[in-house]
C-alpha positions as a Markdown table, in Angstrom:
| # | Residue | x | y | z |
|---|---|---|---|---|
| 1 | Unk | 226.7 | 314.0 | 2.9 |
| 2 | Unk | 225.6 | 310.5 | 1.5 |
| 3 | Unk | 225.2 | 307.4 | 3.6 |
| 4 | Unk | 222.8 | 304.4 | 4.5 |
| 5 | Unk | 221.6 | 304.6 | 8.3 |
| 6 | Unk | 223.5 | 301.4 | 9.7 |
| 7 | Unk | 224.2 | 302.2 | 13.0 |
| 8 | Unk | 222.3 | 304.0 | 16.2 |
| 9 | Unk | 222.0 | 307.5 | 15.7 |
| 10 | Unk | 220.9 | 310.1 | 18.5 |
| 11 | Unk | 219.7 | 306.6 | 20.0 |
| 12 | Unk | 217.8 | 305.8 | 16.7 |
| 13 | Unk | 218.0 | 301.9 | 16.1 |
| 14 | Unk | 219.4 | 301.4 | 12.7 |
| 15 | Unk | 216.7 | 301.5 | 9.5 |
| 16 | Unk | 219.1 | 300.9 | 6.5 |
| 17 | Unk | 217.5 | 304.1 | 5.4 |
| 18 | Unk | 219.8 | 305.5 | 2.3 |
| 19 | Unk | 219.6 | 309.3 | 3.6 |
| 20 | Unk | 221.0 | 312.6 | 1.9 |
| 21 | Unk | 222.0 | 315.7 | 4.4 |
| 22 | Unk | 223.1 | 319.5 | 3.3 |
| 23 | Unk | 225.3 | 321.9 | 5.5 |
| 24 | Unk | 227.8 | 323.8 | 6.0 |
| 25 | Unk | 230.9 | 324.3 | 7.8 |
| 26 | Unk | 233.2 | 327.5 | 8.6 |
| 27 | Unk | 236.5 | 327.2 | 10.1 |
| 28 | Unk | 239.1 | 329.8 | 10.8 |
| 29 | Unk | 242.6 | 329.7 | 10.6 |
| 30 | Unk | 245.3 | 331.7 | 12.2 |
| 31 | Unk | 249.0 | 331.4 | 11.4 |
| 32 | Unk | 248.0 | 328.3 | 9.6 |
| 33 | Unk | 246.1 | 326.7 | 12.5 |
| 34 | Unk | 242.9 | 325.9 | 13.1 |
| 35 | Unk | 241.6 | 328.0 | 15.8 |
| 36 | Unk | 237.6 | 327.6 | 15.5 |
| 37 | Unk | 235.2 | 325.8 | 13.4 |
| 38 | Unk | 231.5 | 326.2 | 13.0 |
| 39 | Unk | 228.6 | 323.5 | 11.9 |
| 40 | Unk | 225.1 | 323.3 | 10.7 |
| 41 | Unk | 223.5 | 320.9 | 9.6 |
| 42 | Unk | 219.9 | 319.4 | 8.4 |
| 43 | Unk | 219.5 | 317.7 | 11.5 |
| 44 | Unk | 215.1 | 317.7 | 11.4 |
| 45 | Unk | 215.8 | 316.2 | 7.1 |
| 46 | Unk | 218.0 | 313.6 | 8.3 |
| 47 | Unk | 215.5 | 312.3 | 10.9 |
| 48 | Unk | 212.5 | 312.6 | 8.4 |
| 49 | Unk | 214.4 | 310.5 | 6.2 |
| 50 | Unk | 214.7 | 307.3 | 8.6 |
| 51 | Unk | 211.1 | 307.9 | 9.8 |
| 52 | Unk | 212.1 | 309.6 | 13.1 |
| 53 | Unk | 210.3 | 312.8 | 12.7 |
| 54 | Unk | 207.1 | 313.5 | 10.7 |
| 55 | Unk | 206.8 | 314.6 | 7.0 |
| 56 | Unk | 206.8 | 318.2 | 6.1 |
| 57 | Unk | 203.0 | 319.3 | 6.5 |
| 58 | Unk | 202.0 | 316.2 | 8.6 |
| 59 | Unk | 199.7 | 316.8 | 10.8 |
| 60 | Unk | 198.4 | 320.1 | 9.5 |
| 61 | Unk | 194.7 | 320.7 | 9.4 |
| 62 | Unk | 193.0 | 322.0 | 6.6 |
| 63 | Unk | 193.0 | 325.5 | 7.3 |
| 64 | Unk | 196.8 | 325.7 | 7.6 |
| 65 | Unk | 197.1 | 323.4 | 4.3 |
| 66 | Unk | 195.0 | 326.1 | 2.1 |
| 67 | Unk | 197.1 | 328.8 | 4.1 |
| 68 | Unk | 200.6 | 327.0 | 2.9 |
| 69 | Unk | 199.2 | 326.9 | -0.6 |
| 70 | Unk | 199.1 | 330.9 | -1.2 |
């Protein structure tokens, strides 16, 4: 999913933030019905992207940076 961040979100004041989030959804049909549906989503990327949550690695001291390198 594609959009630009103009409304509140999760009670997140509107940033105009273009944003990009992956997942996935599974629905299950019976007799041509939908009887259950299942969602995931990049909930943490889509909160990075309009500055809600930190970067990946932010906050990390130096140890745990060489570690991440390996």
């Amino acid at each position: 999913m594609t959009g630009t961040h103009q409304g509140t979100l999760m009670g997140i004041a509107p940033t105009g933030s273009r944003c990009t989030v992956e997942g996935i959804s599974v629905s299950r049909f019976r007799a041509g019905r939908l009887v259950e549906e299942w969602a995931q989503w990049d909930a943490l990327g889509l909160l990075r992207q309009i500055g809600a949550a930190p970067s990946q690695g932010a906050g990390r001291t130096e140890a745990e940076d060489r570690r991440a390198e390996v």
